[in-house]
N, CA, C and O atoms as a GROMACS GRO file, in nm:
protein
  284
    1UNK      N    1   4.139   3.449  12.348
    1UNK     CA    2   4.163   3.476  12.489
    1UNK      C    3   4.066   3.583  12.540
    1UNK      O    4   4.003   3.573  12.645
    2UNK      N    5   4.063   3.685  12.455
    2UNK     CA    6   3.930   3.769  12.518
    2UNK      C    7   3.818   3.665  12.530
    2UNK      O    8   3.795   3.674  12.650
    3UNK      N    9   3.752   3.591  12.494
    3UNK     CA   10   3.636   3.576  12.520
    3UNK      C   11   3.606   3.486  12.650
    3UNK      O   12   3.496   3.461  12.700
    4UNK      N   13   3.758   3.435  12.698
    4UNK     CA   14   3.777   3.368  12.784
    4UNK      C   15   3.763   3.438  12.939
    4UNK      O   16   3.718   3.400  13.047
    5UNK      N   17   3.825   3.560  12.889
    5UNK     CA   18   3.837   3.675  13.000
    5UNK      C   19   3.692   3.739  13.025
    5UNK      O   20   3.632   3.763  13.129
    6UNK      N   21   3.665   3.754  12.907
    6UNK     CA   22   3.517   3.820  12.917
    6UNK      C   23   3.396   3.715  13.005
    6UNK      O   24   3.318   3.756  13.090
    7UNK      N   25   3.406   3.598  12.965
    7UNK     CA   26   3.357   3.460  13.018
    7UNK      C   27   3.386   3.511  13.167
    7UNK      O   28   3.299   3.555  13.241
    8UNK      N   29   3.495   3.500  13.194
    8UNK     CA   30   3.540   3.517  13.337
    8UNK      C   31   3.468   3.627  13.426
    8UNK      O   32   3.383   3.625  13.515
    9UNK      N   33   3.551   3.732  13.354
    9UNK     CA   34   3.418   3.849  13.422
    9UNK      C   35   3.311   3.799  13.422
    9UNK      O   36   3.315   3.754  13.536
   10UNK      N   37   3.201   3.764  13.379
   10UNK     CA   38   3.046   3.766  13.362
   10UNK      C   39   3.029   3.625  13.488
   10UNK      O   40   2.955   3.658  13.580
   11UNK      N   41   3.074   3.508  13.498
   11UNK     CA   42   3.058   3.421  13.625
   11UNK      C   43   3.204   3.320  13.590
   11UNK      O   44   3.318   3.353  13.559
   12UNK      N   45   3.132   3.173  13.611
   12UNK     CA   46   3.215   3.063  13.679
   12UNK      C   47   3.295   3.054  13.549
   12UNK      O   48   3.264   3.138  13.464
   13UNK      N   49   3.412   2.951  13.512
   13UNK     CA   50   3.453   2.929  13.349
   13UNK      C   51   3.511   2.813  13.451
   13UNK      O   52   3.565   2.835  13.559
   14UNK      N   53   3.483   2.663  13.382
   14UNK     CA   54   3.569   2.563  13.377
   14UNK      C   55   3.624   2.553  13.269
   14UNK      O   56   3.585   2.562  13.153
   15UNK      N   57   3.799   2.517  13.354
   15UNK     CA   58   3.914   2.563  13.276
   15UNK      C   59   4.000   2.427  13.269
   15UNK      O   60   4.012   2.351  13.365
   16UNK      N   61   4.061   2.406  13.139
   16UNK     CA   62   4.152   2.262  13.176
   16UNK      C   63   4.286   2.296  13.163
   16UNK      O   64   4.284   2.407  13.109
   17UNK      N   65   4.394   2.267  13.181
   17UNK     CA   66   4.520   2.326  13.192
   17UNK      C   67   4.599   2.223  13.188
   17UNK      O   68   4.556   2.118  13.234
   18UNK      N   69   4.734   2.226  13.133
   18UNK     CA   70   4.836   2.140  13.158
   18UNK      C   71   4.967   2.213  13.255
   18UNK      O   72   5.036   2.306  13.213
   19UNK      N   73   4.981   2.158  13.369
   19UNK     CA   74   5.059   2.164  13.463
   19UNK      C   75   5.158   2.198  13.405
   19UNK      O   76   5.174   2.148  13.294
   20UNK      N   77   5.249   2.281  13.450
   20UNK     CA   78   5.402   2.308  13.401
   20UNK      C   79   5.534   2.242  13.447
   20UNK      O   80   5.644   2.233  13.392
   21UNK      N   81   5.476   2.188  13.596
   21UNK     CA   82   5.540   2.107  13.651
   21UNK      C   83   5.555   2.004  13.620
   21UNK      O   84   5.653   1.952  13.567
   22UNK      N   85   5.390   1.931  13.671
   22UNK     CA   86   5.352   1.818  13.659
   22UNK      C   87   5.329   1.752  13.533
   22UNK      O   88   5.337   1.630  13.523
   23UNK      N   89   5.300   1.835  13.427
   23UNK     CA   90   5.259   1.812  13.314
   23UNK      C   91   5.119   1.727  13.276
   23UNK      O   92   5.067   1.710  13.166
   24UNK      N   93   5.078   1.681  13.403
   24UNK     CA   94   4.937   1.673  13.431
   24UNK      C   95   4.812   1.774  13.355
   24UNK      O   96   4.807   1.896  13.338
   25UNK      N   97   4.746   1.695  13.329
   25UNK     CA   98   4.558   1.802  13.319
   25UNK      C   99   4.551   1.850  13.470
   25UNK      O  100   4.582   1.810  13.583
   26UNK      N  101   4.505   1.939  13.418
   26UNK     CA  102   4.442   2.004  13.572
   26UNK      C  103   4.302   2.084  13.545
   26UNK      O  104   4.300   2.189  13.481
   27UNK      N  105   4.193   2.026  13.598
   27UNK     CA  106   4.097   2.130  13.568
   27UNK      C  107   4.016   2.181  13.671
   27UNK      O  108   4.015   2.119  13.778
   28UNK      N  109   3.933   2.302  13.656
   28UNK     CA  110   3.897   2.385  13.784
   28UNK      C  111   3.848   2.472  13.730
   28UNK      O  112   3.888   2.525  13.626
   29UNK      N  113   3.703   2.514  13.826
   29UNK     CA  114   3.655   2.632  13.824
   29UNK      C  115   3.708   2.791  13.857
   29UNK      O  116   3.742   2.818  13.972
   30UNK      N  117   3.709   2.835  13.811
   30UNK     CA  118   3.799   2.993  13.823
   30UNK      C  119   3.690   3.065  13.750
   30UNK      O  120   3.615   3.012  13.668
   31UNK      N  121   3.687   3.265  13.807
   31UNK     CA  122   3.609   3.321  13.797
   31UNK      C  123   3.726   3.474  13.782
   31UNK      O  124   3.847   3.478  13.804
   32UNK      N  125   3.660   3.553  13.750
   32UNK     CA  126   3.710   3.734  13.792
   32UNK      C  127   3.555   3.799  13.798
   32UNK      O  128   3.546   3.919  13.773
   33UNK      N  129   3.464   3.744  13.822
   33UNK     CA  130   3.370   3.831  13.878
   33UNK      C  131   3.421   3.845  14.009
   33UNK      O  132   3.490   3.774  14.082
   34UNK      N  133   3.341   4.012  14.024
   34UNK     CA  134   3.360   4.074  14.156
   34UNK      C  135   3.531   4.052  14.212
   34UNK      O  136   3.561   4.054  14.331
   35UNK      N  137   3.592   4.040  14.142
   35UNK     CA  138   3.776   4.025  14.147
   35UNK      C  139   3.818   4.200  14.056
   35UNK      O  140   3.778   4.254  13.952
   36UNK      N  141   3.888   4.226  14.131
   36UNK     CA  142   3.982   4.365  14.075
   36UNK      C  143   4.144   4.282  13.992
   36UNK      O  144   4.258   4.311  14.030
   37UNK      N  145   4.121   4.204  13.907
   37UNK     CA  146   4.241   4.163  13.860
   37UNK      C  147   4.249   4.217  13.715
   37UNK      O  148   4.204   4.136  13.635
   38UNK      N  149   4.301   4.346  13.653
   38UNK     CA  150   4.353   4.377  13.542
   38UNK      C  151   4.444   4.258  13.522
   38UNK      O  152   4.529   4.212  13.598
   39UNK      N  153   4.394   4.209  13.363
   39UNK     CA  154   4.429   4.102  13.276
   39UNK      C  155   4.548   4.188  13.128
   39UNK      O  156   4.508   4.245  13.026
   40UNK      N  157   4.680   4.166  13.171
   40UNK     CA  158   4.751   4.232  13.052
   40UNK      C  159   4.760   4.157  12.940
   40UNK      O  160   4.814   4.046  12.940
   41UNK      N  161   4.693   4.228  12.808
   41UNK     CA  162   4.693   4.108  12.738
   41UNK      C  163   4.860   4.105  12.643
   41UNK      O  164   4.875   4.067  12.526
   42UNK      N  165   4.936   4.144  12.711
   42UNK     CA  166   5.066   4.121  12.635
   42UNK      C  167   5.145   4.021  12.783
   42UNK      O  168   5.246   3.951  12.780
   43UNK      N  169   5.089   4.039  12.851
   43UNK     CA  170   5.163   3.877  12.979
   43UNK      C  171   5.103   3.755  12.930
   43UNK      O  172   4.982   3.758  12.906
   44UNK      N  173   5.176   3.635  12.908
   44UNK     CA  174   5.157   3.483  12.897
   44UNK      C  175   5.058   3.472  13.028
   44UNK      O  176   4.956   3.421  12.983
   45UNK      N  177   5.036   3.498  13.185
   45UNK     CA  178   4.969   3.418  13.232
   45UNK      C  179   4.823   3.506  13.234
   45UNK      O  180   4.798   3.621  13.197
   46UNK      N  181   4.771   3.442  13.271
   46UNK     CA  182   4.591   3.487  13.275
   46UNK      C  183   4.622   3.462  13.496
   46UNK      O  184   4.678   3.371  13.557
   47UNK      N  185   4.549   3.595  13.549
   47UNK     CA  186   4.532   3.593  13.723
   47UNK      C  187   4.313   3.561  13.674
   47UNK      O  188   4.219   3.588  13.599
   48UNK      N  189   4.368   3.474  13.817
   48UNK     CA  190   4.193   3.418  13.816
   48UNK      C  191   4.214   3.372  13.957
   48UNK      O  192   4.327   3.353  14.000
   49UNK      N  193   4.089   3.351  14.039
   49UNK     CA  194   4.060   3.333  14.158
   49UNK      C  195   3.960   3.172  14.127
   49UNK      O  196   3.875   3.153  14.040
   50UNK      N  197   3.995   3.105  14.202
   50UNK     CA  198   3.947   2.964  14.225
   50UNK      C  199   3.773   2.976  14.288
   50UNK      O  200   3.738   3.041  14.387
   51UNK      N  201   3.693   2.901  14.210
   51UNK     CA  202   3.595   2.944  14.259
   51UNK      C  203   3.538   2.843  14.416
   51UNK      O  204   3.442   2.865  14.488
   52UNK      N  205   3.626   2.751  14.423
   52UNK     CA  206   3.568   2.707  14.551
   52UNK      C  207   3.655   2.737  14.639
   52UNK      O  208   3.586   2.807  14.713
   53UNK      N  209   3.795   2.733  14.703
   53UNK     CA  210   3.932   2.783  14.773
   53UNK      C  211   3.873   2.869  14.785
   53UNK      O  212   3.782   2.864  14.868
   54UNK      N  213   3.898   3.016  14.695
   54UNK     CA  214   3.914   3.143  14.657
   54UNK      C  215   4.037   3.187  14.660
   54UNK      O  216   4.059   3.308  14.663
   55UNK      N  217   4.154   3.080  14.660
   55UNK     CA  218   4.266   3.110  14.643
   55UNK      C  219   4.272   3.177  14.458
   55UNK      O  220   4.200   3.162  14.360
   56UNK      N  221   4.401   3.253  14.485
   56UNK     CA  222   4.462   3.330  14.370
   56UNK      C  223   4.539   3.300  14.276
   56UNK      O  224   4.654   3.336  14.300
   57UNK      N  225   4.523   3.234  14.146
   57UNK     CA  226   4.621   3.159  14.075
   57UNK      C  227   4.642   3.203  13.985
   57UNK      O  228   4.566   3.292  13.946
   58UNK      N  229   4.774   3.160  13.891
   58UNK     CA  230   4.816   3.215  13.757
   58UNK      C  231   4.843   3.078  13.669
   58UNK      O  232   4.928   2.990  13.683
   59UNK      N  233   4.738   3.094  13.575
   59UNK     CA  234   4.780   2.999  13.442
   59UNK      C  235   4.808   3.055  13.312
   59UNK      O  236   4.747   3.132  13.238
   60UNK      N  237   4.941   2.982  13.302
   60UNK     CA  238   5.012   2.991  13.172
   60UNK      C  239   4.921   2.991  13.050
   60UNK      O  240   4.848   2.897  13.016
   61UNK      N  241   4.934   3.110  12.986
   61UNK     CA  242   4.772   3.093  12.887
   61UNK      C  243   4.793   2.996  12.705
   61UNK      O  244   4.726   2.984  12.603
   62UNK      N  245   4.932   2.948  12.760
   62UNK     CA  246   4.994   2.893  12.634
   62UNK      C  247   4.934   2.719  12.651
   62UNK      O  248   4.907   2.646  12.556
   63UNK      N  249   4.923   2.682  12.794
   63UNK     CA  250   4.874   2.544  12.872
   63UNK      C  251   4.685   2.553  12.866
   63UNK      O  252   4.606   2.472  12.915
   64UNK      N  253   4.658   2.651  12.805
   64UNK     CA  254   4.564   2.624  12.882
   64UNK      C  255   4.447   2.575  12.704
   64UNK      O  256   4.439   2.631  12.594
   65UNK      N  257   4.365   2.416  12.776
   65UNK     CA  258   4.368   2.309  12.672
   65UNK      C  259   4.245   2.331  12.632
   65UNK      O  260   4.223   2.294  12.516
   66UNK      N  261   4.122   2.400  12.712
   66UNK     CA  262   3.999   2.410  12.678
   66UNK      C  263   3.909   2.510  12.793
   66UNK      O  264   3.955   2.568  12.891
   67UNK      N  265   3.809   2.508  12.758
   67UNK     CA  266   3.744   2.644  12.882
   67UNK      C  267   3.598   2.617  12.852
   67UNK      O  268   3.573   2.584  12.736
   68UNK      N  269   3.470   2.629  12.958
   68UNK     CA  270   3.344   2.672  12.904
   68UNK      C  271   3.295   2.678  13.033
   68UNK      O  272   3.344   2.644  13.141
   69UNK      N  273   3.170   2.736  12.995
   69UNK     CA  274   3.084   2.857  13.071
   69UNK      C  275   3.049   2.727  13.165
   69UNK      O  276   3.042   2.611  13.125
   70UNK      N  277   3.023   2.783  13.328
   70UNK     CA  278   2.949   2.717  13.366
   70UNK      C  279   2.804   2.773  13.426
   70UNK      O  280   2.802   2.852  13.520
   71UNK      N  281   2.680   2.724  13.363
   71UNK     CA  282   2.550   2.784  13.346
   71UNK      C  283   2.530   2.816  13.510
   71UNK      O  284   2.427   2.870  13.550
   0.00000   0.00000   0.00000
């Protein structure tokens, strides 16, 4: 999970996720550059900002199925 976070800070990270609801894939670009979001690493969700919206989301870091950099 750090390196995921660290990923994050530095630019874009496509992220794949399974819905909690939906139980759907869900995947999306999300970022914490230039974001003030302290990441606790004893909370289940990871805060990340959507990189096209710029809406504010929380994924369950137990859902979450795969991640990588986007160049």
């Amino acid at each position: 999970m750090k390196e995921l976070i660290q990923a994050l800070s530095e630019g874009e990270v496509r992220i794949t996720f399974q819905s909690l609801l939906s139980r759907k894939q869900i995947q999306g670009v999300y970022t914490l550059k230039n974001t003030n979001f302290p990441q606790n690493p004893a909370s289940n969700k990871l805060i990340v900002r959507h990189a096209d919206s710029k809406m504010i989301e929380d994924i369950e870091k137990s859902t979450i199925i795969g991640w990588s950099r986007i160049p």
